[in-house]
Structure formats: structure tokens, C-alpha cells
N, C-alpha and C positions, 0 to 999 in steps of 0.2 A: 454378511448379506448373502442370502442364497440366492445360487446360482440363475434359478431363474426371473429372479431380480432387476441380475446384471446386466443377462440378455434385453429385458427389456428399456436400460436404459444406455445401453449398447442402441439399440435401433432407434432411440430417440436422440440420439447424440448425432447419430449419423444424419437422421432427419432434418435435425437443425441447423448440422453444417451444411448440407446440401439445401434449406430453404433461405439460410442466410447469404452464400451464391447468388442464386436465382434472384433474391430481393434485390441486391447490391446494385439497384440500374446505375448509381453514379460511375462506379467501375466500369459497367462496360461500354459505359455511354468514352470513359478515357480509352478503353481499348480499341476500340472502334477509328478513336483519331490518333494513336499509337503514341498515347502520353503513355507517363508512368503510372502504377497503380496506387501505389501507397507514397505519401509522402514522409509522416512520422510512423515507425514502429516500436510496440514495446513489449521488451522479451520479459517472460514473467513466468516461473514456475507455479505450479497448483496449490493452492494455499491447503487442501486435505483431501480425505478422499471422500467429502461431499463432491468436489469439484469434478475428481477423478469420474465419480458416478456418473456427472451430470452432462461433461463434456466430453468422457472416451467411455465408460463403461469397460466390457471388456476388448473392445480397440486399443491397439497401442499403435501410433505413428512409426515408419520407417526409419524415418530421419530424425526422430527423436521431439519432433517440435509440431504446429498445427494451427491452425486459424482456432482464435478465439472471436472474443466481441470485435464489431465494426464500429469506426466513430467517424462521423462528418459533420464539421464545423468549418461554416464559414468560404467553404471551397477546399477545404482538409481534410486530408485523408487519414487518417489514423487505426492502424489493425495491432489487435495483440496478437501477438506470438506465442504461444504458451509454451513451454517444455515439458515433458515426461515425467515430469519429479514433484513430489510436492514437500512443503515446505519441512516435515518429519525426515523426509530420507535425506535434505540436502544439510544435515548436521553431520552427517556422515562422511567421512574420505571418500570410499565410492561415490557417495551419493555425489558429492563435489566434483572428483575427476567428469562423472559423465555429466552433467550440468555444464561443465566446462567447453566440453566435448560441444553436445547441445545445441551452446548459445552461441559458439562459433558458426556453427551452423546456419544456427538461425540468423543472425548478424549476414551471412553470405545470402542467404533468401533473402532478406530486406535490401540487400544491395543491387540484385539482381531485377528487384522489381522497382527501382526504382528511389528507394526513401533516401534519404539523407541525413534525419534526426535520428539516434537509437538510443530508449529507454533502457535501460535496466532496473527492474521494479520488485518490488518486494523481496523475498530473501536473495534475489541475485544481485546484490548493490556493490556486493565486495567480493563475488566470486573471482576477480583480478584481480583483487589490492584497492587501495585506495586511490592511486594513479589510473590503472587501465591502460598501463603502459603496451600491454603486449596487445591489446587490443586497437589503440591507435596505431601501430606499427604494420597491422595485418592489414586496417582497412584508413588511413589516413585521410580520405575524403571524405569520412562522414564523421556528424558530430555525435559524441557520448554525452549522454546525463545518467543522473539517479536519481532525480527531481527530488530532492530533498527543498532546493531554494523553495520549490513553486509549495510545497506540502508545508512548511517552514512558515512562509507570510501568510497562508489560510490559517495555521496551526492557532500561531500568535493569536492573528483578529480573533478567532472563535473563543481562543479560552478567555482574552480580556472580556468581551461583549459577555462572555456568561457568565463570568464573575460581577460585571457591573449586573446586570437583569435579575443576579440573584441577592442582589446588596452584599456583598462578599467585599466590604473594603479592607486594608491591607491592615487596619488597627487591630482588629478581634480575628483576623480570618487565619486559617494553617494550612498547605497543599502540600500532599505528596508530590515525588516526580518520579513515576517508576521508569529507572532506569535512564538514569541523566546521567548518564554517559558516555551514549549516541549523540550523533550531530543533534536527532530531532529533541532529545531529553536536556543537551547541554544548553542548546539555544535557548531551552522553556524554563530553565532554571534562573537562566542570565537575564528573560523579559520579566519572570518575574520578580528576582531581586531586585532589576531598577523600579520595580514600580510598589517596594516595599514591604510584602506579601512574607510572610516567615517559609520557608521550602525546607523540604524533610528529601533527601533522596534514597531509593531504596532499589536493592538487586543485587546480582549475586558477586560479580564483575567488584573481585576487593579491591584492584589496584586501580580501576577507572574512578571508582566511591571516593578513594583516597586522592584523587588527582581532583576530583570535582570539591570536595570538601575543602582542599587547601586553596583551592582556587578563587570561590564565590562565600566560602566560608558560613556552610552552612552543614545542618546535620543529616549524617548519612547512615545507615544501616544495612539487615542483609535480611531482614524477615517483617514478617508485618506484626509482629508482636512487638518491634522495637519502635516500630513508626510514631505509636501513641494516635490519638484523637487528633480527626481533622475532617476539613469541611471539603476538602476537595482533591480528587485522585486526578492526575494525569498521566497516560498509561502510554508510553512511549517504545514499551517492548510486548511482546509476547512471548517471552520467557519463561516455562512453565515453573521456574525457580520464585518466580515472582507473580504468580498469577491470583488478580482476583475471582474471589471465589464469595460462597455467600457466609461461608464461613468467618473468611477474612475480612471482607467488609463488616461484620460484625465486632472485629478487633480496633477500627480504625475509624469508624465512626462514630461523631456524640449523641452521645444518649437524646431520640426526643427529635432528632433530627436528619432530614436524610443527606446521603451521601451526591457530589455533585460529582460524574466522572466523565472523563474528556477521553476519547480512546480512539487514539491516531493507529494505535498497531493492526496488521495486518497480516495473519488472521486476529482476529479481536482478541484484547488481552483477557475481556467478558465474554465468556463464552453464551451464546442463547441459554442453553439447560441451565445455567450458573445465575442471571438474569429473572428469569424466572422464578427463581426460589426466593429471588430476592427484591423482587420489581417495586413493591410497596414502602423497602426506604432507600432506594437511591431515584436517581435522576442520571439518567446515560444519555447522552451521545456522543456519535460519530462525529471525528475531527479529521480534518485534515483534509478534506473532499472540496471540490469544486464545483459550480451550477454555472449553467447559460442555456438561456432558454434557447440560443443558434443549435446546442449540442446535440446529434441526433444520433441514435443506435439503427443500425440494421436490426430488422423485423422486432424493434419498440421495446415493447414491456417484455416479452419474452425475454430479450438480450439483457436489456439491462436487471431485472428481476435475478436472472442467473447468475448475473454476475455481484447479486445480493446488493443492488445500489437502487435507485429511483429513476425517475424522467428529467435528462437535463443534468443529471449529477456523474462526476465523473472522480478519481480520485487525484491528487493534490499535484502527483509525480506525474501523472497523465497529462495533466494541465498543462504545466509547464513544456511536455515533449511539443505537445501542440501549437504553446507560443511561439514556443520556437521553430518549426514546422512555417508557422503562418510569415514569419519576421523574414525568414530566408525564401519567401516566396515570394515577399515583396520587396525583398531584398535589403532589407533592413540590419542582417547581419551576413556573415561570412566564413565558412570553413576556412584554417586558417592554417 
């Protein structure tokens, strides 16, 4: 992208943080009676560098981290935090130490203003382990998720409902699972094994394949040429080892027929350009996403558009921070 480009979406980045500010009356209508600002936050790195573009251009944050979208629900405060990094550099050792760096960081800003709930969202889910140990030891007062639970029960309902809607019963029908090896791919392996369905799992991950295979006792592979014909992709990674493409849907679909794909990953395991090429034989959506009409963005369409979602929709992990956000507000549950 040339440079003058960057500048210009440099000064539109800056703009929108500084009109999402100025919008935000619920904030300062709280600072005014010296509540807290934010109740749930969640730290998330940039998913590419569309995002980079859209939300720093050529701005880079001090301290590593920055206001993203605003959400208010219900008398809830919910702000992301975004990090410096997007989701390409945090495959990396550097990229990880400072991620690390970062989100401690940023975890100390949400404490400061107030929240209680703290997200860890998209590639930063395991940037501590799967415990988070050193993370409750730093800040023991507040709660941690990776809202897989909450991304998890939308996941489920959405693929069942569009398997019934497409007449996809479990006699004649075949679903991939790309990359059922993750919590979100093992779970969708498991709902659909109980409920009959033949599952093919596929990715690169040989010794997760093998743990999945012996377990639920189904077939697994590592390419989409192994996969064979099937009526339905569930895309649980964005793995570029495993990525559809229009190429590859072309290996995995039956002839005659289009493909039905469910794509919880985030950034999309389909990419737009990929999508395109291919729009006339599949059938895509987004999984894993939450709706309420209560759920409101600072300054609207703008916000939410950018953050590539709709009016009212929010993602699965978000969801959940927020329940939980709203349950300890009414005291429902308890740092413990």
C-alpha cells in the first residue's frame, strides 16, 4: 500500500477514535458520578493488516495496546482492547514475547478503569498456557475467559439448525471438521457424532488427528484431497495448512451440488477473494456470532461495519465476557 494511502487512513483512524470518544455519552455520563468505565474488557490482537489499516494506519500505540470497538448492553460496558500485533506476527517467538508484554499491559489498563471480566480473544487464547496461571497470580481479582463456552452453544445451535434447513440428515449426509482438535473443532466433532452424521477431520496438527481419531473413531487426514466428497465443511481453524480455497472446495464437493460451510474461524478460514471465485456452488456462513437487539456499538454502522460484523451482532467469545460482566453486576456470581 502506498504510502500515501497509509497517511490517509492514519488520519481516519485517528478520527474515529477521537469521534467514538466524543460519542460514548454513557461513559461520561459514569465519569461524571465517578463510577467505573468499562465493566467487561477484551484484549484481542488484529486479525491482518486490513485491521492495521483501518484502526492505526501508520499510528503505532505507546503502550502497545488502544481502544477498539465500544459495546453497551443492558447497562454494560464492554471495550476491546486491541494489541499491536496481528494475528501473522503472533505465530512468531517475538511476535508472542511482545503480545505477552502487551496484554499484560493491557489487562493493567482494564484493571485500572474499572472492569472485572477480561476476555482473551482470538489468537491470544493461549498466549499463557491453557491455565493462565501467571495471569491470575498478577491480577487475582478479576475473572479470565477465552469464551470458547459462550462461541461453543452458538457454534453447536447454528450448525444443527443448518443442517436440519438444508435437509442434511445424518443417513446420506458427510461433514468435514477442519481441525477438530481445538476445543471448538473437538466439541463439533462430539455433537456431531451423537447425532449420527459420518465426520471426516482434517489439518495439519498429526498427533491432535490421532488423539481425535482414537477417541470419537472417525476418519482423519491432513489435505483436502484425502477428505473425499462431502456435503458440509466446518471450519474451526484458520490454519493456512488447511485452508479453503476455491480450488479445494472443488476437491470436497459433490458433483451437482453446493458446498454448505460453517466458518467459526477468526480471521475467516474463507477468505472474501477465495469466496468470490467460488460464491455460485457453496453456501457460507458465519458461526459462532451472537445477536440482541439491546446490543449497541458506539457511533453504529461505522463500528460495527469495521469490525466486519452487522447491527446487534457481536462474536460468541464477546458474548459470553458480557454475561458474565452483567451476572456479577447483579451479583449473580463471584471472583473467587
Amino acid at each position: 500500500m502506498k504510502k500515501i494511502e497509509l497517511m490517509i487512513w492514519t488520519l481516519f483512524s485517528a478520527v474515529w477514535r477521537f469521534s467514538v470518544a466524543v460519542a460514548d455519552w454513557r461513559t461520561h455520563i459514569r465519569k461524571i458520578r465517578g463510577q467505573s468505565i468499562v465493566d467487561a474488557v477484551f484484549i484481542t490482537n488484529m486479525r491482518d493488516n486490513t485491521d492495521r489499516h483501518l484502526y492505526l494506519g501508520l499510528w503505532h500505540p505507546k503502550n502497545g495496546h488502544f481502544n477498539g470497538p465500544r459495546y453497551w448492553i443492558n447497562g454494560v460496558a464492554g471495550r476491546t482492547r486491541a494489541l499491536d500485533i496481528t494475528t501473522e506476527e503472533l505465530v512468531t517467538s517475538k511476535g508472542r514475547r511482545k503480545a505477552k508484554e502487551q496484554s499484560i499491559s493491557a489487562v493493567q489498563w482494564a484493571k485500572d478503569n474499572g472492569a472485572k471480566v477480561i476476555l482473551f480473544a482470538a489468537s491470544t487464547k493461549r498466549l499463557f498456557g491453557d491455565d493462565g496461571k501467571k495471569l491470575k497470580e498478577l491480577f487475582p481479582e478479576l475473572i479470565f475467559t477465552i469464551g470458547d463456552n459462550g462461541t461453543m452453544l452458538l457454534l453447536e445451535a447454528e450448525v444443527l439448525k443448518a443442517l436440519e434447513s438444508a435437509n442434511l440428515d445424518s443417513k446420506c449426509s458427510r461433514i468435514a471438521v477442519l481441525g477438530p482438535y481445538g476445543f471448538l473443532g473437538e466439541m463439533m466433532v462430539k455433537t456431531l457424532k451423537e447425532k449420527d452424521y459420518v465426520v471426516v477431520g482434517a489439518g495439519p496438527n498429526v498427533f491432535g488427528l490421532k488423539q481425535i481419531s482414537k477417541k470419537y473413531g472417525i476418519k482423519t487426514c491432513h489435505t483436502f484431497a484425502e477428505i473425499g466428497q462431502v456435503d458440509v465443511a466446518v471450519a474451526c481453524t484458520h490454519s493456512q495448512k488447511i485452508r479453503l480455497t476455491a480450488e479445494n472446495i472443488e476437491l470436497i464437493r459433490r458433483p451437482g451440488k453446493k458446498l454448505l460451510i460453517l466458518d467459526v474461524a477468526e480471521p475467516s478460514n474463507l477468505k472474501r477473494q477465495e469466496y468470490l471465485k467460488c460464491r455460485d456452488v457453496v453456501v457460507r456462513q458465519d458461526a459462532g456470532n451472537a445477536y440482541s437487539l439491546n446490543l449497541k456499538y458506539v457511533l453504529g454502522p461505522i463500528s460495527y461495519k469495521m469490525f466486519r460484523l452487522t447491527k446487534g451482532v457481536t462474536f460468541g467469545c464477546f458474548a459470553e465476557a458480557l454475561s458474565l460482566a452483567s451476572k456479577l453486576k447483579r451479583k449473580e456470581v463471584e471472583v473467587l
